[in-house]
C-alpha positions as CSV (number, residue, x, y, z in Angstrom):
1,X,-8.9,-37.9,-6.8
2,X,-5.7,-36.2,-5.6
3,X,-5.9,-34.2,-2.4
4,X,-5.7,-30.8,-3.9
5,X,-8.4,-31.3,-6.2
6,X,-10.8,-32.7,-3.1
7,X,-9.8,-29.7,-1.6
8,X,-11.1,-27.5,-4.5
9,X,-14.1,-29.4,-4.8
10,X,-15.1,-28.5,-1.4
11,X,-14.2,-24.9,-1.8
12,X,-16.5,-24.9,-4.6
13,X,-19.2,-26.4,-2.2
14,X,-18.2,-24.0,0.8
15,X,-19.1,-21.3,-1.9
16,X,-22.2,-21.9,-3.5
17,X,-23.4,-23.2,0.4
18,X,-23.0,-19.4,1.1
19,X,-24.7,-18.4,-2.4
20,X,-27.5,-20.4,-1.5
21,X,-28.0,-18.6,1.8
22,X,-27.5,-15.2,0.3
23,X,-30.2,-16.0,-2.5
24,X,-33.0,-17.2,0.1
25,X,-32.2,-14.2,2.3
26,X,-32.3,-11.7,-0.3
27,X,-34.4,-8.8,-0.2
28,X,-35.1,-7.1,-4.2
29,X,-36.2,-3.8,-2.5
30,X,-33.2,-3.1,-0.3
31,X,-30.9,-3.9,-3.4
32,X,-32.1,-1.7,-5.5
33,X,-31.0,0.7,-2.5
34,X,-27.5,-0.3,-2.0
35,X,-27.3,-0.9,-6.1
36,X,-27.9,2.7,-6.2
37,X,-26.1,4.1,-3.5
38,X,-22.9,2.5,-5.1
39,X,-23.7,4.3,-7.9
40,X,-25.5,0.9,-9.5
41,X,-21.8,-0.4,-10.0
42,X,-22.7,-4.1,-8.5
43,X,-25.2,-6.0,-8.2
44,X,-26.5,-6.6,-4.4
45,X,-28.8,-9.0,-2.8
46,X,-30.1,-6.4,-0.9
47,X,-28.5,-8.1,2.3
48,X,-27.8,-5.8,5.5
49,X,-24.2,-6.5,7.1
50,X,-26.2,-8.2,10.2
51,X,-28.1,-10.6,8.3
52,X,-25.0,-11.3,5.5
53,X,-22.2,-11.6,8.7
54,X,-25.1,-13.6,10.1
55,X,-25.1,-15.8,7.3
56,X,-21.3,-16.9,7.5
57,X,-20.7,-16.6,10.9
58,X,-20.5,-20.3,11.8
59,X,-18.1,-20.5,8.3
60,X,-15.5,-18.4,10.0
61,X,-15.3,-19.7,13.3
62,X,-14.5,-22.8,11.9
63,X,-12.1,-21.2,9.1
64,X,-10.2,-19.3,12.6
65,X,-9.7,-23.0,14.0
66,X,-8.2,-23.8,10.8
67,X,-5.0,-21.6,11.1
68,X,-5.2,-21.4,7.6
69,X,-5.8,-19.3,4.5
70,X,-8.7,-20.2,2.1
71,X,-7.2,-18.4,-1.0
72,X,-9.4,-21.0,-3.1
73,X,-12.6,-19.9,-1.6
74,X,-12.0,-16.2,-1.9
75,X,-10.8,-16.4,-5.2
76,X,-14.1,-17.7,-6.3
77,X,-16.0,-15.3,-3.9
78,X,-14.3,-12.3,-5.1
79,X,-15.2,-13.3,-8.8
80,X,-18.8,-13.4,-7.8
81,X,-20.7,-10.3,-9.7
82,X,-22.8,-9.5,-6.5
83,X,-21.5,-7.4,-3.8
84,X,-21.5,-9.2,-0.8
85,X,-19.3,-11.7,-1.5
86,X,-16.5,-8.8,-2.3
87,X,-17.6,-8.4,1.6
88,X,-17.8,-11.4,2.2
89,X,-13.8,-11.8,1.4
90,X,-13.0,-8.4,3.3
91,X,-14.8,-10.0,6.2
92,X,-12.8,-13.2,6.2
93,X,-9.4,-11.3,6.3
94,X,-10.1,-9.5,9.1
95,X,-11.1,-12.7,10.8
96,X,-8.2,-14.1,10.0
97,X,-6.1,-11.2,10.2
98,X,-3.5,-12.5,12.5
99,X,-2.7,-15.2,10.1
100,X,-2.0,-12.8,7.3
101,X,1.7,-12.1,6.5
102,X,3.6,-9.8,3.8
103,X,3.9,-12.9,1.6
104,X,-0.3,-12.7,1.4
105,X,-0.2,-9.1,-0.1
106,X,-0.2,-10.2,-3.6
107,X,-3.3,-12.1,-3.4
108,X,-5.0,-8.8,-1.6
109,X,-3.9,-6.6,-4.7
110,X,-5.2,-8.9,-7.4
111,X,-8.4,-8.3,-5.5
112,X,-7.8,-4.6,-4.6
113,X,-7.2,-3.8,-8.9
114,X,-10.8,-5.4,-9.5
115,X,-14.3,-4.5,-9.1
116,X,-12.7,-1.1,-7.6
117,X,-14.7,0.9,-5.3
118,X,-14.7,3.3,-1.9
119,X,-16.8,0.5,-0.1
120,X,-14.0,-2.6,-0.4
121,X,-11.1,-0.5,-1.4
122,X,-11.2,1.0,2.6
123,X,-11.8,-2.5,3.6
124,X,-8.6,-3.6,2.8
125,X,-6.6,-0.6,4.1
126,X,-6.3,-1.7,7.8
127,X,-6.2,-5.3,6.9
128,X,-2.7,-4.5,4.8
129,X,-1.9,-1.9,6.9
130,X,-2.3,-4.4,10.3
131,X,0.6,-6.5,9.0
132,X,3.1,-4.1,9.5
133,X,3.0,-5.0,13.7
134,X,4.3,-8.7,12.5
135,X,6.6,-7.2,9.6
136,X,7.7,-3.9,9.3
137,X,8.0,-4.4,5.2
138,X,4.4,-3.5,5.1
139,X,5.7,0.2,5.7
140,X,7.8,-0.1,3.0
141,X,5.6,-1.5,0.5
142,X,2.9,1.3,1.6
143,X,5.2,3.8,0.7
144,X,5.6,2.6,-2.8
145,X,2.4,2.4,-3.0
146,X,1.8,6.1,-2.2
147,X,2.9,7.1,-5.8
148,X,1.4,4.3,-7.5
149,X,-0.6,5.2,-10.6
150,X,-3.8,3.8,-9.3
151,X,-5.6,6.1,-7.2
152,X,-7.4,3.9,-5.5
153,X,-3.5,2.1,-4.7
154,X,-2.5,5.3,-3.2
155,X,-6.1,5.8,-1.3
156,X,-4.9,2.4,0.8
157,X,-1.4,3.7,1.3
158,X,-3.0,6.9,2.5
159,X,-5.0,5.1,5.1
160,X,-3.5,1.9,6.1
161,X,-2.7,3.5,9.4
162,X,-6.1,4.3,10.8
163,X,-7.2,3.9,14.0
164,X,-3.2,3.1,15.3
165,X,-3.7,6.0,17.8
166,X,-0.2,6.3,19.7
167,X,0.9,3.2,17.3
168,X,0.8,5.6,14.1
169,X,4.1,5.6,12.4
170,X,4.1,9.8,11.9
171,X,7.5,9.8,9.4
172,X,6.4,7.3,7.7
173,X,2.1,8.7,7.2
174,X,3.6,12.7,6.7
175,X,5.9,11.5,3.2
176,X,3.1,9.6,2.2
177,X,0.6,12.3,2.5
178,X,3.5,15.0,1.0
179,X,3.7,12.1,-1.7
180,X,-0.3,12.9,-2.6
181,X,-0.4,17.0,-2.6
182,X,-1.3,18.3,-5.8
183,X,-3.7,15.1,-6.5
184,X,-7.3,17.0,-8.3
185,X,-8.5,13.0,-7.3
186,X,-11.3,13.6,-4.6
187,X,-10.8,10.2,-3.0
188,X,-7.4,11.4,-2.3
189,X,-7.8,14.4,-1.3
190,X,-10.9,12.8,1.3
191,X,-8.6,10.3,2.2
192,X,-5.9,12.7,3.1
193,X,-8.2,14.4,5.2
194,X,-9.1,11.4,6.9
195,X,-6.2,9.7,7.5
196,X,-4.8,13.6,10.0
197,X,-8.6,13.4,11.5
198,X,-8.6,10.2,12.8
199,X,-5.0,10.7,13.9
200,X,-6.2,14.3,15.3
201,X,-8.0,12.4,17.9
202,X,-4.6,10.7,19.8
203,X,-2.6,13.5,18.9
204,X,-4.2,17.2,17.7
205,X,-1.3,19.0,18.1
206,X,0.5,16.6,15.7
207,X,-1.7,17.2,13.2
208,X,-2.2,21.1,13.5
209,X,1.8,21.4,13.0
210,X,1.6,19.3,10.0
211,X,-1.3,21.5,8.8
212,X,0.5,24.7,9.2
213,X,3.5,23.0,7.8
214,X,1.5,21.7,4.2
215,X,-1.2,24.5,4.2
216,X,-0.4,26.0,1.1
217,X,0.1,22.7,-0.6
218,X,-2.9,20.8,1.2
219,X,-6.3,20.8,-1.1
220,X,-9.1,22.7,1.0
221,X,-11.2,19.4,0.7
222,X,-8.0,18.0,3.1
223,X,-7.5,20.6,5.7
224,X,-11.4,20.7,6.1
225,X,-11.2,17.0,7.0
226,X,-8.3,17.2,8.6
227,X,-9.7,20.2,11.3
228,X,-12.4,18.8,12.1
229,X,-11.5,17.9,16.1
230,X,-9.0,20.5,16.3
C-alpha cells in the first residue's frame, strides 16, 4: 500500500470514528426540531453545537498541530446526508483558518454550490472572507462573486466582511452592495441589511451616508436592517 492510499484509509477511519460518536449521542427528538427549523432540508442527529464541537474537539487540536489541510476528510464529511457534518467541515475551517490560502477557495465553493442553505452558506462567509488579511485577491474574487448568478454566491460576497470593524474595506463592501440593489431575493436583501448593521456598530455615520446615498434604490427589507443601531 502506497502512502497516499494509507492516508485515505485513515481519513475514512477518522470519518466514520466521528459518525460513530454522532450516532451514540444522538437525540430523535431534538432532530426532528432542527429538521424542521431548516425547513426539513437535512437530516440531523438532533446534536446541539456543545455536545457535536464536544464530540470532535480532541480531532481538531490535533488536526491544528498538523499544519495541514484534511481536504480528504471533509470531502467525505461534506457528502454525509446529515447536518452536522456540513458543520462539522465549517468548524474545521475556522480552526484551521490561518492555514487557509486563496489557492483553498475552490475546494470551499464545491462545498458552498451543494446542500445550499442560510445555516452553512453564512459559515463560510468570514472563513473566505478572512483570507483577504494574507491575500488581498480574496477582495477581488468577492467582487466577482457579487454578480454571480447564484444567490446564495452573492449572499457570501455580501457578507464576507463581517465583524472587520475599522478593518472593513468600505470601497470595496459599497460596489458590492450597489452590485445587489434591485435583487426581489430575500436572502439578499437580509444580507444587505446585515452586512451596513454590523458595520453600523464601528462606524454609524458611515453607514447612514451610504443610506441616504442608496435610499431610493435600497429594498425596505435592507434599510430596516441596516438602521437598526443608528
Amino acid at each position: 500500500m502506497n502512502v497516499k492510499s494509507k492516508l485515505g484509509g485513515l481519513y475514512i477511519k477518522m470519518y466514520f470514528e466521528i459518525k460513530e460518536q454522532f450516532e451514540i449521542n444522538r437525540d430523535e427528538e431534538n432532530a426532528v426540531k432542527m429538521a424542521a427549523y431548516m425547513k426539513n432540508l437535512f437530516p440531523f442527529y438532533g446534536l446541539p453545537s456543545p455536545k457535536r464541537k464536544a464530540i470532535y474537539k480532541e480531532l481538531l487540536k490535533e488536526e491544528k498541530r498538523k499544519k495541514l489541510l484534511n481536504w480528504n476528510l471533509l470531502n467525505k464529511c461534506y457528502e454525509d446526508e446529515y447536518r452536522e457534518f456540513q458543520y462539522f467541515v465549517i468548524d474545521y475551517l475556522v480552526a484551521m483558518q490561518k492555514y487557509l490560502t486563496y489557492d483553498d477557495v475552490p475546494h470551499m465553493k464545491r462545498y458552498i454550490k451543494t446542500k445550499q442553505w442560510w445555516d452553512t452558506i453564512d459559515g463560510f462567509d468570514r472563513i473566505i472572507g478572512n483570507i483577504a488579511f494574507v491575500d488581498e485577491s480574496i477582495n477581488d474574487l468577492m467582487l466577482k462573486w457579487s454578480t454571480d448568478e447564484d444567490f446564495w454566491v452573492r449572499r457570501i460576497s455580501i457578507d464576507h466582511q463581517l465583524s472587520r470593524k475599522d478593518k472593513t474595506n468600505t470601497e470595496l463592501l459599497e460596489r458590492i452592495l450597489v452590485n445587489n440593489f434591485g435583487s426581489s431575493e430575500f436572502f439578499i436583501n437580509k444580507a444587505i441589511g446585515w452586512s451596513l448593521r454590523d458595520y453600523s456598530k464601528s462606524n454609524p455615520n458611515w453607514v447612514r451616508k451610504f443610506i441616504e446615498r442608496h435610499k431610493d434604490k435600497m429594498d425596505k427589507l435592507s434599510i430596516k436592517e441596516a438602521s437598526k443601531y443608528i
